[in-house]
N, C-alpha and C positions, 0 to 999 in steps of 0.2 A: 509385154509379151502376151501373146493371145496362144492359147492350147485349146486342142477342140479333140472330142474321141467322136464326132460326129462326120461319118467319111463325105458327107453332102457340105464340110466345111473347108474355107481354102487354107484355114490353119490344123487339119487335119493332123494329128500325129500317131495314131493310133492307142493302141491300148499303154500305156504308160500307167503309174504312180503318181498321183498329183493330189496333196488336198488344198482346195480352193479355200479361200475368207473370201468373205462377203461386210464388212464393218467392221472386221475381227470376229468375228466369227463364224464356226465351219459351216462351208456349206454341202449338204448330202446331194447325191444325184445330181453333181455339173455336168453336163453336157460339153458344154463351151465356156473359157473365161476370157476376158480380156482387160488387162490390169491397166493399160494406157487409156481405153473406154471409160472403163467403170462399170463394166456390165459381165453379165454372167446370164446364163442361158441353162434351165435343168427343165425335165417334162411337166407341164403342168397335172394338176392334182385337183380333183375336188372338194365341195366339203365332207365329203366321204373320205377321204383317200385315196380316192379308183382316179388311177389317169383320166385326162382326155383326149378323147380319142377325134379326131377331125372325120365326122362323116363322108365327107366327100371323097376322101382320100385315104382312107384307112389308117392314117399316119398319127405319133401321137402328138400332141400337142406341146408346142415349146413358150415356155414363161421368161420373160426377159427383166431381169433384174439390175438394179444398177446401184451404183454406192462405191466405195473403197473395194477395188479387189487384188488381193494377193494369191501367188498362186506359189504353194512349195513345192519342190521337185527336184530330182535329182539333178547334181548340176551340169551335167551330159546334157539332160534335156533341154534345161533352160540354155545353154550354147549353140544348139542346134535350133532351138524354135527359134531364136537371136538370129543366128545366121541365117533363118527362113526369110527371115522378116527383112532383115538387110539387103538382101538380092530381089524385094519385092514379090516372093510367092507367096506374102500372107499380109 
């Protein structure tokens, strides 16, 4: 199942409930996850902790992480991103 709260994603589902793993454990700040990938997608951070921010384009910056991902969620959700996926809109 791939769940995304980023609307520039084709797995889009909006603001929902969801905590991501990443190895087994939580991950803060998901963006996007995708449990069949293995990847997971939150804003990147500095060694500060200040986002980054992409000059060109004022946008912030997205880090792509990969490994085991599980994603918990209501089970509505998970049927519906399911049936997203099934008709090919994600």
């Amino acid at each position: 199942m791939r769940l995304s709260v980023d609307p520039g994603d084709r797995a889009y589902f909006g603001s929902v409930h969801a905590v991501v793993y990443l190895d087994g454990k939580p991950l803060k700040g998901c963006v996007t996850a995708d449990e069949e990938a293995g990847e997971a997608f939150v804003f990147a951070k500095n060694a500060k902790g200040d986002y980054v921010i992409d000059l060109s384009g004022g946008a912030i910056v997205k880090e792509r992480l990969q490994g085991e991902v599980r994603i918990e969620c209501e089970d509505w959700v998970r049927r519906e991103a399911e049936a997203r996926q099934r008709k090919g809109a994600v």
